[in-house]
C-alpha positions as CSV (number, residue, x, y, z in Angstrom):
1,X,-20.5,-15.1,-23.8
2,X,-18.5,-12.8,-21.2
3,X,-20.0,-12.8,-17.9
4,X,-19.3,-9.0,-16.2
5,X,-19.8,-8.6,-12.7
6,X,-19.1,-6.1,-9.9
7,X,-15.4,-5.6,-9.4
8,X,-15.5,-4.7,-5.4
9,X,-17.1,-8.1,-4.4
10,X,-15.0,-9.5,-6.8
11,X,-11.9,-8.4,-5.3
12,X,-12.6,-9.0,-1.8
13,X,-13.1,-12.2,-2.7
14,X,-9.0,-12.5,-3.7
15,X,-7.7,-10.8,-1.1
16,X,-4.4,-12.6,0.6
17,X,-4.1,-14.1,-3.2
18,X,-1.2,-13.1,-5.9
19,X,-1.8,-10.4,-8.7
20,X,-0.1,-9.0,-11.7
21,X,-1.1,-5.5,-11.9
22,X,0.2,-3.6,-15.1
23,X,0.8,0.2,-15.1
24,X,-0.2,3.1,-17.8
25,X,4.0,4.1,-17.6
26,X,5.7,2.0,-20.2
27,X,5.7,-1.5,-19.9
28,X,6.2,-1.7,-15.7
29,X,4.3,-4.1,-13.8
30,X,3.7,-5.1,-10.6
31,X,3.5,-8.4,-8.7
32,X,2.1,-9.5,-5.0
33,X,-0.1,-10.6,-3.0
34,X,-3.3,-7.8,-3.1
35,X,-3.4,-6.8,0.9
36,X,-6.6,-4.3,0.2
37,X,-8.8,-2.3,-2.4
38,X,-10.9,0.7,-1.7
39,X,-14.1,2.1,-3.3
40,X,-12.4,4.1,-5.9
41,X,-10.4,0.9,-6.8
42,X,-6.6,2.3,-5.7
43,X,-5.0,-1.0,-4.9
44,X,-2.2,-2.1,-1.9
45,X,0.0,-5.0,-3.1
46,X,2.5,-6.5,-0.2
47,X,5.5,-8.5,-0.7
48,X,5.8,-6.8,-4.2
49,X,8.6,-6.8,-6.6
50,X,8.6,-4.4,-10.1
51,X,9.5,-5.5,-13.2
52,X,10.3,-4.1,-16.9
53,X,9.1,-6.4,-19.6
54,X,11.2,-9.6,-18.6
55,X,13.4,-8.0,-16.2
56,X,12.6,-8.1,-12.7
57,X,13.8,-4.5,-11.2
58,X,14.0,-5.7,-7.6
59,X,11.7,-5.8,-4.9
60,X,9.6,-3.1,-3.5
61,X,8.0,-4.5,-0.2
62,X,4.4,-3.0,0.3
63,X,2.8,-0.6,-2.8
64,X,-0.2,1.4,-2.9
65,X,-1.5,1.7,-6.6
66,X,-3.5,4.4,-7.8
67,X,-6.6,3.4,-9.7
68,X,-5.9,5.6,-12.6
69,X,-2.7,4.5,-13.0
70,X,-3.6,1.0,-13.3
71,X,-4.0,-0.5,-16.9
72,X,-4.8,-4.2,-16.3
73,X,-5.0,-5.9,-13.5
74,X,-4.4,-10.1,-13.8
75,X,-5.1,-12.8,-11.3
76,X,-2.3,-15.2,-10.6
77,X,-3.3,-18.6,-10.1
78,X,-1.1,-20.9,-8.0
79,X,0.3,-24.3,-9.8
80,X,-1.7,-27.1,-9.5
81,X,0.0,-29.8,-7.4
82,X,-0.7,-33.5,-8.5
83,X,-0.8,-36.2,-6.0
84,X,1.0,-39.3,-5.8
């Protein structure tokens, strides 16, 4: 069963981490490290770079992201690192 919850405390919770946010404009996404979100959900990535399906378009520093201009937004998990 899916478990919803409240996205504001949800995202202040993964601030500092990395996201892939995907845009409504063809198939251009962004990825880096969520800095901030506001109450209406507009989104500020830092250290960003935009990419075009597999192609990585080059880097675009800090972003601001409108909220209804957003059409997913994904959390990236860092690797897991095994011990010796």
């Amino acid at each position: 069963m899916i478990k919803y919850c409240n996205p504001k405390p949800f995202l202040k919770k993964f601030t500092g981490e990395r996201f892939r946010i995907y845009t409504k404009v063809k198939n251009i996404f962004f990825v880096g490290y969520l800095r901030s979100s506001d109450e209406w959900m507009n989104i500020q990535l830092i250290r960003s770079i935009e990419k075009l399906k597999h192609t990585t378009l080059g880097p675009v520093g800090e972003i601001f992201i409108k909220c209804t201009s957003m059409k997913l937004m994904q959390h990236i998990e860092p690797p897991l690192r095994i011990a010796n």
